[in-house]
Jmol script that loads the backbone (N, CA, C; Angstrom):
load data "model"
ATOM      1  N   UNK A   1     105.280 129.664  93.281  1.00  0.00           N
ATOM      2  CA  UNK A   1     104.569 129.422  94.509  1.00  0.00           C
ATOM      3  C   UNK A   1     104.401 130.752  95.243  1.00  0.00           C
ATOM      4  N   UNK A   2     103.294 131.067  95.432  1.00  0.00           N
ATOM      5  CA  UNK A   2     103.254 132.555  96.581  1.00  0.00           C
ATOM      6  C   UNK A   2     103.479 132.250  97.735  1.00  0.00           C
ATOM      7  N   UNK A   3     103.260 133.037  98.624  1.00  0.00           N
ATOM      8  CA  UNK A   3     104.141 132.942 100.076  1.00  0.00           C
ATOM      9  C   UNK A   3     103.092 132.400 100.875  1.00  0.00           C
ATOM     10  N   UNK A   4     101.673 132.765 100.145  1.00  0.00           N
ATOM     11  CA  UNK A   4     101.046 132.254 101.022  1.00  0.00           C
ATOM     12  C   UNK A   4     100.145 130.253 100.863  1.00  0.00           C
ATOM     13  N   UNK A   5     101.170 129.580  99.785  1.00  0.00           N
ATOM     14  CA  UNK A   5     100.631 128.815  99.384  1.00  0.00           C
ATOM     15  C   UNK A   5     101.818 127.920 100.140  1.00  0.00           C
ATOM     16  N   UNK A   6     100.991 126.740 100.739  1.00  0.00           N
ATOM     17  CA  UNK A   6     102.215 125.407 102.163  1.00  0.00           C
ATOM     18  C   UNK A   6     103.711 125.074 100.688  1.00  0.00           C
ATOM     19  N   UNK A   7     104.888 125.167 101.905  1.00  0.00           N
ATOM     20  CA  UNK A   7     105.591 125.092 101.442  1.00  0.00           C
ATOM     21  C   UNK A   7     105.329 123.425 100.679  1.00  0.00           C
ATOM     22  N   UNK A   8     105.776 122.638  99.903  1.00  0.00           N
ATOM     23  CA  UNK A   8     106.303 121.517  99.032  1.00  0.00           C
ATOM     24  C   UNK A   8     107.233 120.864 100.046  1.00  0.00           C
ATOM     25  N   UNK A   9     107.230 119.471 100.267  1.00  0.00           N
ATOM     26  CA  UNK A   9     107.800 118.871 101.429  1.00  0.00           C
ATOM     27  C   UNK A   9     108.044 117.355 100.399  1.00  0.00           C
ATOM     28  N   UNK A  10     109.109 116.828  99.990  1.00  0.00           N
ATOM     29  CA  UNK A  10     109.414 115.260  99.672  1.00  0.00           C
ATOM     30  C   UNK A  10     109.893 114.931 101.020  1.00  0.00           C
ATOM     31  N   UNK A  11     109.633 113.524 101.485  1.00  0.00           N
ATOM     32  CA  UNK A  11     109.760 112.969 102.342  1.00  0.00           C
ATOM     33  C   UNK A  11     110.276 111.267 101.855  1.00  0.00           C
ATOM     34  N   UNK A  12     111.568 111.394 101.880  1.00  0.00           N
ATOM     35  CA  UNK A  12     111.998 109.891 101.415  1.00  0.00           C
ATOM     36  C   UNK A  12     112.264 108.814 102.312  1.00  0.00           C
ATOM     37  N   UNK A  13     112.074 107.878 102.380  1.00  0.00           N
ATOM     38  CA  UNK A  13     112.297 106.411 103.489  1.00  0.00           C
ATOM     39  C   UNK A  13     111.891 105.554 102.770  1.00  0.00           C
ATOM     40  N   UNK A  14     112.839 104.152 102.634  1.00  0.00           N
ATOM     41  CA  UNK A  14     112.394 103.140 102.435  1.00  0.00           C
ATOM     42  C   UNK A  14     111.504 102.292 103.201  1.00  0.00           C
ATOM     43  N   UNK A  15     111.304 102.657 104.799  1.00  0.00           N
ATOM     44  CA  UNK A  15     110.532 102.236 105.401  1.00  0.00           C
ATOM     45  C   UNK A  15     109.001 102.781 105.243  1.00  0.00           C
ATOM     46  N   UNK A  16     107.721 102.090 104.735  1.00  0.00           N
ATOM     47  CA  UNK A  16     107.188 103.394 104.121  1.00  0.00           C
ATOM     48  C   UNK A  16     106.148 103.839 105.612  1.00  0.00           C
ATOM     49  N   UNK A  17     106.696 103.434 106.811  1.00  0.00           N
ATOM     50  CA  UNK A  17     105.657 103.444 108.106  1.00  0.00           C
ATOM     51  C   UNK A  17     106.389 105.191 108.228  1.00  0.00           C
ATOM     52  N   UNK A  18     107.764 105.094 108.120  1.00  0.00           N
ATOM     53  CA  UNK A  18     108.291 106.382 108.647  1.00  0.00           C
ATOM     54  C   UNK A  18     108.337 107.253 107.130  1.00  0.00           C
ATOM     55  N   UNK A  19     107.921 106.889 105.884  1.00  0.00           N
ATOM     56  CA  UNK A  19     107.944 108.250 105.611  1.00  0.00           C
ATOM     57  C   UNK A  19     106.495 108.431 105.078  1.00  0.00           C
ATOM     58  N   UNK A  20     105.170 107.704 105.680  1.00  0.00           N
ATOM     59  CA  UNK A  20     104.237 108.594 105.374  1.00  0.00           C
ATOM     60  C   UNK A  20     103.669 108.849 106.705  1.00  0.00           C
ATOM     61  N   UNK A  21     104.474 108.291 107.805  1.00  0.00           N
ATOM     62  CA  UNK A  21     104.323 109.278 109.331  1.00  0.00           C
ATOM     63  C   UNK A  21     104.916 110.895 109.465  1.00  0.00           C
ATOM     64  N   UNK A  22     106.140 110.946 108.798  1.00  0.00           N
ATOM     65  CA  UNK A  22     106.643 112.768 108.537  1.00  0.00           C
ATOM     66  C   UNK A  22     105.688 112.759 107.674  1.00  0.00           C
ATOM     67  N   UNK A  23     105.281 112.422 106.649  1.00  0.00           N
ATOM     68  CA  UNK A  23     104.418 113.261 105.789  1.00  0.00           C
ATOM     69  C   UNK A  23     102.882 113.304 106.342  1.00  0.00           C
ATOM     70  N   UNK A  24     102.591 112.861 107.305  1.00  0.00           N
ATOM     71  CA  UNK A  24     101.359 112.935 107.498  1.00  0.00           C
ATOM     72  C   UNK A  24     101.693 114.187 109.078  1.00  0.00           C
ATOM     73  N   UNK A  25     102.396 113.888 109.603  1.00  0.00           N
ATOM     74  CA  UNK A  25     102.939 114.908 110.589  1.00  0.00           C
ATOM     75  C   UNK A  25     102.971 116.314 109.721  1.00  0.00           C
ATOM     76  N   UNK A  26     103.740 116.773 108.474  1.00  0.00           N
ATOM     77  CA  UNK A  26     103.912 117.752 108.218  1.00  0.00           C
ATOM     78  C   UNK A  26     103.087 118.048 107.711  1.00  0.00           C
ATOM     79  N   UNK A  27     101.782 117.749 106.897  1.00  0.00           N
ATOM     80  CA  UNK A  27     100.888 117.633 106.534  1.00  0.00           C
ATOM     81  C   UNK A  27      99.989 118.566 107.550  1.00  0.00           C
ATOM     82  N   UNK A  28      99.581 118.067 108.727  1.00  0.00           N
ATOM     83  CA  UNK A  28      98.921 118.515 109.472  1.00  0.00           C
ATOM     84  C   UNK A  28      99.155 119.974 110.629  1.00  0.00           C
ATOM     85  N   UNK A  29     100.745 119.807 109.883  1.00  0.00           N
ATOM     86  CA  UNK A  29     101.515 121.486 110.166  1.00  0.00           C
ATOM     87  C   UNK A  29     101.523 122.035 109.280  1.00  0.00           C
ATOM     88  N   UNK A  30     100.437 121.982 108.126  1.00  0.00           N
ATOM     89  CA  UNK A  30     100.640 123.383 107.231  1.00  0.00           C
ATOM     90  C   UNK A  30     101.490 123.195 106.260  1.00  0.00           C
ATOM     91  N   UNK A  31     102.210 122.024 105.951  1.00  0.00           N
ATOM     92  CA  UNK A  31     103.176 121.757 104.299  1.00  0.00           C
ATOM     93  C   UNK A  31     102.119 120.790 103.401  1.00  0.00           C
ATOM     94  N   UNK A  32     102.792 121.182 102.513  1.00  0.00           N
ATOM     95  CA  UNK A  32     102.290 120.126 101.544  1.00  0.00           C
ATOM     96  C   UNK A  32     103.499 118.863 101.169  1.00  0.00           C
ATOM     97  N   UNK A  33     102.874 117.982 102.078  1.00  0.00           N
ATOM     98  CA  UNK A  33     104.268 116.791 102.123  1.00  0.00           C
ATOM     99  C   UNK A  33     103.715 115.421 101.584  1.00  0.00           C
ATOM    100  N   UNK A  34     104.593 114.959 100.226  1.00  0.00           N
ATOM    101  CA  UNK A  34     104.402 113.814  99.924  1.00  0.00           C
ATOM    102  C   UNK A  34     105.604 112.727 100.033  1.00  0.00           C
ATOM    103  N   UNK A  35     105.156 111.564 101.051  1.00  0.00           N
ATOM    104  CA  UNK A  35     105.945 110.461 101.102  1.00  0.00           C
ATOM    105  C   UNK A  35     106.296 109.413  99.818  1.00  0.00           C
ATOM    106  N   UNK A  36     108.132 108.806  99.681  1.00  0.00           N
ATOM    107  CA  UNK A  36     108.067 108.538  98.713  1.00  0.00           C
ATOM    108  C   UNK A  36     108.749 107.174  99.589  1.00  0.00           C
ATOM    109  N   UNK A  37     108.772 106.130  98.687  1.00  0.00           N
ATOM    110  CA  UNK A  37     109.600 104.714  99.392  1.00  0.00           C
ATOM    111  C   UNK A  37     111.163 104.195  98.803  1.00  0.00           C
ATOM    112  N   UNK A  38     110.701 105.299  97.758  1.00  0.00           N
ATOM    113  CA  UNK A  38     111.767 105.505  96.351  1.00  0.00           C
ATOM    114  C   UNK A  38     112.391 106.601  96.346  1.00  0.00           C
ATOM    115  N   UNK A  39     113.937 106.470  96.252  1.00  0.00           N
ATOM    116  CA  UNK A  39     114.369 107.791  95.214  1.00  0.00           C
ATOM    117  C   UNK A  39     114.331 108.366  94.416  1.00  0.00           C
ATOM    118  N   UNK A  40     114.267 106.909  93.351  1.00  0.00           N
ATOM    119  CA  UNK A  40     114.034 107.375  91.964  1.00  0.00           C
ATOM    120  C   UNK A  40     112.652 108.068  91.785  1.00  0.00           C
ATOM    121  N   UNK A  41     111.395 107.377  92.344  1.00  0.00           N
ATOM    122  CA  UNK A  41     110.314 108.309  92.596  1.00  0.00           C
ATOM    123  C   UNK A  41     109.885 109.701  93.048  1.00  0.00           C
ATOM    124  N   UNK A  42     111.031 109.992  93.616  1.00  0.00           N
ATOM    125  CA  UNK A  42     110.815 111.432  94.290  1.00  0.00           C
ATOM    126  C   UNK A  42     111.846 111.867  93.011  1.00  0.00           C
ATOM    127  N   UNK A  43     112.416 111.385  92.470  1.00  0.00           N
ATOM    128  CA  UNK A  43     113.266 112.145  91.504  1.00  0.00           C
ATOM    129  C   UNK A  43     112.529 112.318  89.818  1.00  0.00           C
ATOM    130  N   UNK A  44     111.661 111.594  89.823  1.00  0.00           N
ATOM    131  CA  UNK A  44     110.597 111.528  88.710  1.00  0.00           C
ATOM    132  C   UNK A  44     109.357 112.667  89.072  1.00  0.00           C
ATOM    133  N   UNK A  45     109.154 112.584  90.578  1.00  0.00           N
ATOM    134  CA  UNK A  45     108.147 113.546  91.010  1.00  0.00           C
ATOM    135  C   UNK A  45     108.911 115.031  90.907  1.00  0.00           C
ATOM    136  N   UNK A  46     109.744 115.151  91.043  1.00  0.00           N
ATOM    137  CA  UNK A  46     110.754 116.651  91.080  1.00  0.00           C
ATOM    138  C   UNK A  46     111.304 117.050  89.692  1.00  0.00           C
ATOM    139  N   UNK A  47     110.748 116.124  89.209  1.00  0.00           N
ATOM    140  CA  UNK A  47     110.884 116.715  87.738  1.00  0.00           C
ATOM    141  C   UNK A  47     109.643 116.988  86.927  1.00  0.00           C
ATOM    142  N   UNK A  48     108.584 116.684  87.503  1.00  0.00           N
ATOM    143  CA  UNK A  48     107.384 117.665  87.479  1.00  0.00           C
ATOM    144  C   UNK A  48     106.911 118.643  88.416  1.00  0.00           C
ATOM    145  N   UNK A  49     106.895 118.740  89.449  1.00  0.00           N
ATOM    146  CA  UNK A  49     107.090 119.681  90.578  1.00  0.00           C
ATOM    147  C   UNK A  49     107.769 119.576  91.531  1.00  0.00           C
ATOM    148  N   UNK A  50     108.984 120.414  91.656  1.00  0.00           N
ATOM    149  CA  UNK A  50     110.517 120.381  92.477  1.00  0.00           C
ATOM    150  C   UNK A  50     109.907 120.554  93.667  1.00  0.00           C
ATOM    151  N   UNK A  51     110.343 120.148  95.014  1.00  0.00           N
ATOM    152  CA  UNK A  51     110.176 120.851  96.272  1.00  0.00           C
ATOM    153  C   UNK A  51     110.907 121.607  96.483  1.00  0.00           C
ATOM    154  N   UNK A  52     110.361 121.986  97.596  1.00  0.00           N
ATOM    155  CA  UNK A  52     111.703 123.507  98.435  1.00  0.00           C
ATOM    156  C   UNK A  52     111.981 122.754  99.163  1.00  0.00           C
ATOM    157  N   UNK A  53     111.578 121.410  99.382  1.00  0.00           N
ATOM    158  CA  UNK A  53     112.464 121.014 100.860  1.00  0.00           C
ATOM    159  C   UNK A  53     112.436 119.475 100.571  1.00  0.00           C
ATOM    160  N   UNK A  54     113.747 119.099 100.882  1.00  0.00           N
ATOM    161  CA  UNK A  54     113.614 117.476 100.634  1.00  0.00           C
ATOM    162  C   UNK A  54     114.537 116.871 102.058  1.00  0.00           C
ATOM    163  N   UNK A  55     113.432 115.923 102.442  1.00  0.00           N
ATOM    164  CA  UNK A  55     113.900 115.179 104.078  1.00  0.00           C
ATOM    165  C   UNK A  55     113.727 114.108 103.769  1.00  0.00           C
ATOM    166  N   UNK A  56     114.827 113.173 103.437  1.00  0.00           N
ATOM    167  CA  UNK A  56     115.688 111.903 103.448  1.00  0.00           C
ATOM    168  C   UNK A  56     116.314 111.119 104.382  1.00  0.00           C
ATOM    169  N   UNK A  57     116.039 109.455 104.903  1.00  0.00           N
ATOM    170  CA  UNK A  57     116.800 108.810 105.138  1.00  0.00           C
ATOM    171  C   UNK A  57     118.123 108.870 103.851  1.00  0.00           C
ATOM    172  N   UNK A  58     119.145 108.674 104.721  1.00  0.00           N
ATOM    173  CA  UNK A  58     120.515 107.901 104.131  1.00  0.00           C
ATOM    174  C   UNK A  58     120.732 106.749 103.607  1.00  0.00           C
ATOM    175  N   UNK A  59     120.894 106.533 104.408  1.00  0.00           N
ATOM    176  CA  UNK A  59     120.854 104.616 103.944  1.00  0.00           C
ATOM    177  C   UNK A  59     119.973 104.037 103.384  1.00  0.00           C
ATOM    178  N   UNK A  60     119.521 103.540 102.044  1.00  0.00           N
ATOM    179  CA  UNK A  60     118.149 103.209 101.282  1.00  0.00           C
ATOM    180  C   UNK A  60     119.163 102.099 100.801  1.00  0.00           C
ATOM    181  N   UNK A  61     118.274 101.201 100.082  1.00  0.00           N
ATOM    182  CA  UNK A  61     118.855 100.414  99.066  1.00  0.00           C
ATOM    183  C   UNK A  61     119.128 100.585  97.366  1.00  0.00           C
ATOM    184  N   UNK A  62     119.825 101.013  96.750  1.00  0.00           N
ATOM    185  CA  UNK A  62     120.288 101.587  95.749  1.00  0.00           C
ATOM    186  C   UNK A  62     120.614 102.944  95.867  1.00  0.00           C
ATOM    187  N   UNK A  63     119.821 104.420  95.478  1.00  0.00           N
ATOM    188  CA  UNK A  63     120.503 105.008  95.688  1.00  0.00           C
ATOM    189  C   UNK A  63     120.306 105.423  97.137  1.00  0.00           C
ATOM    190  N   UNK A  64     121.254 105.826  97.928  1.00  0.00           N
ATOM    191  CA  UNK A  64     121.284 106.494  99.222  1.00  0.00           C
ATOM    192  C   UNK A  64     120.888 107.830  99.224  1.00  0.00           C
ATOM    193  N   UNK A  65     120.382 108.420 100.341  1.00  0.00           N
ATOM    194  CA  UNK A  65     119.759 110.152 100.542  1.00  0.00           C
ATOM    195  C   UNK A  65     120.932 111.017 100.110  1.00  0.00           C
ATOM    196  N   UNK A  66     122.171 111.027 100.067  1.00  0.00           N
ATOM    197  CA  UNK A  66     123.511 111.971  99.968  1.00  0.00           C
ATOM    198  C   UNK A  66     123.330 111.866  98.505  1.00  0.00           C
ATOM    199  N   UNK A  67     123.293 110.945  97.555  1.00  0.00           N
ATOM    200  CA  UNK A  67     123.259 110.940  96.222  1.00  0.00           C
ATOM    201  C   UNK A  67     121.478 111.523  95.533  1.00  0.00           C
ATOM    202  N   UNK A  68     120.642 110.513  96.391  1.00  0.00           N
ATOM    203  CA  UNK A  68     119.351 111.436  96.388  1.00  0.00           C
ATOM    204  C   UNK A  68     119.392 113.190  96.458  1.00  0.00           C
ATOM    205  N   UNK A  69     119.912 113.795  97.224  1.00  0.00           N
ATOM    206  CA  UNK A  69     119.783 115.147  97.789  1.00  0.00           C
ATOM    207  C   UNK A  69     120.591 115.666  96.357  1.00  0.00           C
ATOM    208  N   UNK A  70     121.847 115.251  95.885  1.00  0.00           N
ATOM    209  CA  UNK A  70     122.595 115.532  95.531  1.00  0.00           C
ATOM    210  C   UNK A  70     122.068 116.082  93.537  1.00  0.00           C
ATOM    211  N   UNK A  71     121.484 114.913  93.105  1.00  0.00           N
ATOM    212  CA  UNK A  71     120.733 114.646  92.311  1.00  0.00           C
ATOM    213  C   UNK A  71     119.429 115.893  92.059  1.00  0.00           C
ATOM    214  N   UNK A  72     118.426 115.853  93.085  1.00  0.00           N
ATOM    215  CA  UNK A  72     117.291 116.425  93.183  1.00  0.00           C
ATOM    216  C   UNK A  72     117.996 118.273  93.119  1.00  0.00           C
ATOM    217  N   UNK A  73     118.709 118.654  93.971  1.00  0.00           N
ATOM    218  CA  UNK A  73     119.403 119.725  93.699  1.00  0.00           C
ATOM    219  C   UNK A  73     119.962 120.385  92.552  1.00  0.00           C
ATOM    220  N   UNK A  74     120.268 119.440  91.748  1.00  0.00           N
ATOM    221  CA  UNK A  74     120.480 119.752  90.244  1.00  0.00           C
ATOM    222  C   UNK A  74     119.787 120.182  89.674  1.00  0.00           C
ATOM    223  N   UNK A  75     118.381 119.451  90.009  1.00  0.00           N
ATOM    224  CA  UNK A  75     117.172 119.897  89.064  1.00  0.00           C
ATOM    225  C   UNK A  75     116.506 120.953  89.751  1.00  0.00           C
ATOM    226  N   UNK A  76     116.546 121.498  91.432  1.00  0.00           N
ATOM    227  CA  UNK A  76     115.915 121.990  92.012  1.00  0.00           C
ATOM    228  C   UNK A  76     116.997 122.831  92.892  1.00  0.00           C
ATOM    229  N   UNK A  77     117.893 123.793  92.309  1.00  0.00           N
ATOM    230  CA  UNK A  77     119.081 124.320  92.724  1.00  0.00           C
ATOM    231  C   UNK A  77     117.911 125.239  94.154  1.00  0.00           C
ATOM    232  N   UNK A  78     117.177 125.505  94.690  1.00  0.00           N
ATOM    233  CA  UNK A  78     116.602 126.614  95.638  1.00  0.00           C
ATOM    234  C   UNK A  78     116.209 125.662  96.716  1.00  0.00           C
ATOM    235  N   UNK A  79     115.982 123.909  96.181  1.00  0.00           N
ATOM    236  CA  UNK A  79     115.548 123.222  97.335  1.00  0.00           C
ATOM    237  C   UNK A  79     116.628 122.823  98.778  1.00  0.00           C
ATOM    238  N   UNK A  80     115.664 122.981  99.729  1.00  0.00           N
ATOM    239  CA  UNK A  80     116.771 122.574 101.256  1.00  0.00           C
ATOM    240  C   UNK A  80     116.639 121.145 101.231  1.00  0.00           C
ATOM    241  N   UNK A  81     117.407 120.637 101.986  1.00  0.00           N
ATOM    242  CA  UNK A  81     117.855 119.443 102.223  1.00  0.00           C
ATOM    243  C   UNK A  81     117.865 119.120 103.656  1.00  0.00           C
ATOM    244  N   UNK A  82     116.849 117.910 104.570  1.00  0.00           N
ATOM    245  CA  UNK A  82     117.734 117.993 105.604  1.00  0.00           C
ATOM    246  C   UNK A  82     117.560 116.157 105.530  1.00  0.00           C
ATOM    247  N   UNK A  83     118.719 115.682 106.182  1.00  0.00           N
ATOM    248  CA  UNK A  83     118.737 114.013 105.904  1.00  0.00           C
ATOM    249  C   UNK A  83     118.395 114.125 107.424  1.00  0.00           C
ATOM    250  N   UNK A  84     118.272 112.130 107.489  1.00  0.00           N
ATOM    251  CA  UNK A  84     118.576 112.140 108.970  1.00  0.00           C
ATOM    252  C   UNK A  84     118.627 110.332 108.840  1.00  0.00           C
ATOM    253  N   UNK A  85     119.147 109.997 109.578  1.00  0.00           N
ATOM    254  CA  UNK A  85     119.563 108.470 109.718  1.00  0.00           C
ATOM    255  C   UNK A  85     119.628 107.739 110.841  1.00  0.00           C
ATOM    256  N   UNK A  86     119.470 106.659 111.164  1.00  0.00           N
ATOM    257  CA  UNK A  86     119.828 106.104 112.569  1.00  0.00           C
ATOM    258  C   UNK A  86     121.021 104.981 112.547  1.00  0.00           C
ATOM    259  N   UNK A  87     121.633 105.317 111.922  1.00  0.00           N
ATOM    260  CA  UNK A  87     123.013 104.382 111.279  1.00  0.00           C
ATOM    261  C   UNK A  87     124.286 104.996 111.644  1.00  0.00           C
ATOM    262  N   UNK A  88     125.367 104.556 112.111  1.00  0.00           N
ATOM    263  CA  UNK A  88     126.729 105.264 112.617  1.00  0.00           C
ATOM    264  C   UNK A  88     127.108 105.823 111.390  1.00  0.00           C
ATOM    265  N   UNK A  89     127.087 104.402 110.340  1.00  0.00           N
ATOM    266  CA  UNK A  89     128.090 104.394 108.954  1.00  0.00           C
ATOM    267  C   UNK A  89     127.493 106.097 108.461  1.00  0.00           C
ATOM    268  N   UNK A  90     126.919 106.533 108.400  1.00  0.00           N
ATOM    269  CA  UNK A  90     126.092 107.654 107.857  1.00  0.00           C
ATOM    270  C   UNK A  90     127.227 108.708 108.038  1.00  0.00           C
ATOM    271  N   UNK A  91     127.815 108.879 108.779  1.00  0.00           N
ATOM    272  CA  UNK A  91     128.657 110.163 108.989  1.00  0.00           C
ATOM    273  C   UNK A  91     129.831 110.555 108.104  1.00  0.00           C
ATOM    274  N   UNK A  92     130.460 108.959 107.571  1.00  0.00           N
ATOM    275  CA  UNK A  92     131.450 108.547 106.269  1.00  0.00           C
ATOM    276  C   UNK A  92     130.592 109.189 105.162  1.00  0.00           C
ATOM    277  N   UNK A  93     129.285 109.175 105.131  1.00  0.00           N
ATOM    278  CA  UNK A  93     128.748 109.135 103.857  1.00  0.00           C
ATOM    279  C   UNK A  93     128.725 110.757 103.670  1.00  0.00           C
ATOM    280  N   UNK A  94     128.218 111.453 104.497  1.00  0.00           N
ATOM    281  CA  UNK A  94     127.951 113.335 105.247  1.00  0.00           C
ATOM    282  C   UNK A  94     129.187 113.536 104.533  1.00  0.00           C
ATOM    283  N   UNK A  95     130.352 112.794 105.081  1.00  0.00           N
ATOM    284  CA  UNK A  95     131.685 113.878 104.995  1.00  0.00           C
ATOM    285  C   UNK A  95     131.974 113.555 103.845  1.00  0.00           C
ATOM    286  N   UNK A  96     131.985 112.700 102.968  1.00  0.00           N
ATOM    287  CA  UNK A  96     132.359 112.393 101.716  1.00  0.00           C
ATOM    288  C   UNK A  96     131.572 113.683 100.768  1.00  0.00           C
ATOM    289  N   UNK A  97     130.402 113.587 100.802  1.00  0.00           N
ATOM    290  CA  UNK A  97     129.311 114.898 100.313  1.00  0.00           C
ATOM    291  C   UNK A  97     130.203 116.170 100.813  1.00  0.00           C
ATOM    292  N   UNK A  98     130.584 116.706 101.796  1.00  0.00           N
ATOM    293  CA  UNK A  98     130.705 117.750 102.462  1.00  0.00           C
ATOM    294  C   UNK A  98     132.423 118.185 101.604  1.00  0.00           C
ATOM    295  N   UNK A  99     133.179 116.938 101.364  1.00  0.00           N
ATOM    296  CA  UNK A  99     134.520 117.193 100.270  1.00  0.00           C
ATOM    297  C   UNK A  99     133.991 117.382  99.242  1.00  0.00           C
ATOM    298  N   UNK A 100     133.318 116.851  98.400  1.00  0.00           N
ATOM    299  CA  UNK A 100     132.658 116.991  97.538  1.00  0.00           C
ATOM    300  C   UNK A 100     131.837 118.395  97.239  1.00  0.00           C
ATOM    301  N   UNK A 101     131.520 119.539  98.491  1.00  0.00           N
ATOM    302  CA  UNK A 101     130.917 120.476  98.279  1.00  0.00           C
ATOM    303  C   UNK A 101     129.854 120.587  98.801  1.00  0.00           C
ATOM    304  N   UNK A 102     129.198 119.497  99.486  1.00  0.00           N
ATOM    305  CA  UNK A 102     127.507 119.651  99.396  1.00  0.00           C
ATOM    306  C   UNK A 102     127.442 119.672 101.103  1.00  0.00           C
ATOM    307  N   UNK A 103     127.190 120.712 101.464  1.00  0.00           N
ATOM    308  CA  UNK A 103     126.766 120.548 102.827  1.00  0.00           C
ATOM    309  C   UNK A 103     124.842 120.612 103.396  1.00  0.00           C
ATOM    310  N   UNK A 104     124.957 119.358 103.786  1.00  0.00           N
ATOM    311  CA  UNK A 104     123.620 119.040 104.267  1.00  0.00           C
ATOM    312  C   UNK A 104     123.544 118.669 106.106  1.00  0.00           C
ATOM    313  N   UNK A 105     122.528 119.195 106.337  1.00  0.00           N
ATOM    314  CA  UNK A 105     122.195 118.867 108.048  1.00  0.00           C
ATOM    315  C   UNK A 105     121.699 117.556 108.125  1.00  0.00           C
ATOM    316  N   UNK A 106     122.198 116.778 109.538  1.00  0.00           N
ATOM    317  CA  UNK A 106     121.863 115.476 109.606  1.00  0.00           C
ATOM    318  C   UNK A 106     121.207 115.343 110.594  1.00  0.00           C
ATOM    319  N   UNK A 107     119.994 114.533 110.832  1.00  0.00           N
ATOM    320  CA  UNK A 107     118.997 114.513 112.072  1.00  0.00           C
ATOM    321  C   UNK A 107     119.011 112.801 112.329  1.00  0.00           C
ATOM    322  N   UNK A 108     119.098 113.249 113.749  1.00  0.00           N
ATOM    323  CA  UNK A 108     119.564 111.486 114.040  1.00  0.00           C
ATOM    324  C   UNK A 108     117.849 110.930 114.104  1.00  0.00           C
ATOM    325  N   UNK A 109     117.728 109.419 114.002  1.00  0.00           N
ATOM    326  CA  UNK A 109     116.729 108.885 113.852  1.00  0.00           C
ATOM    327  C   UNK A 109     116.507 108.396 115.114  1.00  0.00           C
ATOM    328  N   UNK A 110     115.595 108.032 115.964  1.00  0.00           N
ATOM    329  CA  UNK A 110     114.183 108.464 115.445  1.00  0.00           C
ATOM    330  C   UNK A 110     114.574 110.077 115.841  1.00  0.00           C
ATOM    331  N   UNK A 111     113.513 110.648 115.393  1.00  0.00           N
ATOM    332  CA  UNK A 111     113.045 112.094 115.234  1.00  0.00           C
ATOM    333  C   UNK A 111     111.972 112.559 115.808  1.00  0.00           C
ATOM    334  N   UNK A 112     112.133 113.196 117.148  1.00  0.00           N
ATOM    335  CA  UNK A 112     110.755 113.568 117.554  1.00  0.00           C
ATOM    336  C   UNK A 112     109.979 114.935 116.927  1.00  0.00           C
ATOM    337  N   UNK A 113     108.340 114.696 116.331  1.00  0.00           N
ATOM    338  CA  UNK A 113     108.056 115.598 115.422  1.00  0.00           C
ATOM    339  C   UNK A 113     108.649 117.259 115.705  1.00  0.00           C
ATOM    340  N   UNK A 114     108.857 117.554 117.132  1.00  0.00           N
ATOM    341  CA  UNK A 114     109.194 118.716 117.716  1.00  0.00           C
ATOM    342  C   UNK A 114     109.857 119.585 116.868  1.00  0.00           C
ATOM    343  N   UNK A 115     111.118 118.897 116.817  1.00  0.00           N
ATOM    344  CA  UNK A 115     112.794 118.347 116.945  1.00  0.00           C
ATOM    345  C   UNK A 115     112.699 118.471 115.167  1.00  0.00           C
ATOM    346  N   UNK A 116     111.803 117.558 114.201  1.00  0.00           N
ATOM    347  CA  UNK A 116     111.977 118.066 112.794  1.00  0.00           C
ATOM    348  C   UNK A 116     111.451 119.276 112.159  1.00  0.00           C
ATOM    349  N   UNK A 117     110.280 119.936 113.060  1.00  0.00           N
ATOM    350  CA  UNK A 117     110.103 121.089 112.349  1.00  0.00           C
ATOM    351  C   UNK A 117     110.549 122.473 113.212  1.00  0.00           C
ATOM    352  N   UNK A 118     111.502 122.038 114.201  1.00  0.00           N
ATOM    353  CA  UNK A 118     112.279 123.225 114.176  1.00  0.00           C
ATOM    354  C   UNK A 118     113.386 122.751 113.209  1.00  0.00           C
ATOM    355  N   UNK A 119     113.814 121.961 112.660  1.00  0.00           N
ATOM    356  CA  UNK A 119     114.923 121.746 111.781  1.00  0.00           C
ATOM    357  C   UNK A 119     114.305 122.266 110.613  1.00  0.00           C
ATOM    358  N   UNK A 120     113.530 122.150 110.254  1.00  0.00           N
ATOM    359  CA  UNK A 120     112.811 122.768 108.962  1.00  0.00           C
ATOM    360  C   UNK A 120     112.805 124.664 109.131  1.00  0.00           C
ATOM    361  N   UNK A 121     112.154 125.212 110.481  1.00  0.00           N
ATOM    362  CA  UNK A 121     112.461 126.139 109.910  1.00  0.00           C
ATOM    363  C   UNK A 121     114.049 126.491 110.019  1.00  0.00           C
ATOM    364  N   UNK A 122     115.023 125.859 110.593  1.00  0.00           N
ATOM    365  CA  UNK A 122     115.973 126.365 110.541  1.00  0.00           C
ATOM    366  C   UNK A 122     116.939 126.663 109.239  1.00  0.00           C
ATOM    367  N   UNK A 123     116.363 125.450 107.963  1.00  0.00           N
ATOM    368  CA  UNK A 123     116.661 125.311 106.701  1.00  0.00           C
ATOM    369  C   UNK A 123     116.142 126.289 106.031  1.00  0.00           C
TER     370      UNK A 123
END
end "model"
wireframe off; spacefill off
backbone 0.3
color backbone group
């Protein structure tokens, strides 16, 4: 990717109102962001073209964003990570990852667009 080509943006939510609202938000800031409703989908998509940046709900049904992130990183060791959740339980899930090694930033839900792409460039 050259520097001057929009960064690669996965955008995961099972809700699919909120993740093709970030992707249509980041979209219109200059990334190239595709919404997924799936993990496993964004993990099939990253194995044909990895992102540099992957922004995940937590809490999904099957796999969760901490195992998502965790996963996609394997295949895409340079990609950032930032989750974000509107769930308490979520913080058990952070620190379990964080013993485990994997430290990821957590953005509470909702997310005002402001508020996620200064988190982006901060990643």
């Amino acid at each position: 990717m050259s520097e001057n080509s929009p960064q690669t943006v996965f955008v995961v939510d099972d809700d699919p109102v909120i993740a093709s609202t970030l992707a249509a938000i980041l979209n219109a800031s200059g990334f190239r962001a595709t919404a997924f409703t799936s993990p496993e989908d964004a993990i099939k998509a990253a194995e044909r073209e990895g992102p540099s940046l992957l922004i995940s709900d937590v809490v999904m049904p099957g796999m969760n964003g901490v195992e998502l992130a965790i996963h996609l990183k394997s295949l895409c060791p340079k990609c950032k990570v930032l989750l974000f959740s509107g769930q308490a339980a979520t913080r058990e899930i952070i620190d379990l990852a964080r013993n485990a090694g994997h430290d990821f930033e957590l953005l509470a839900k909702p997310i005002h667009p402001k508020d996620l792409l200064a988190a982006i460039r901060r990643a």
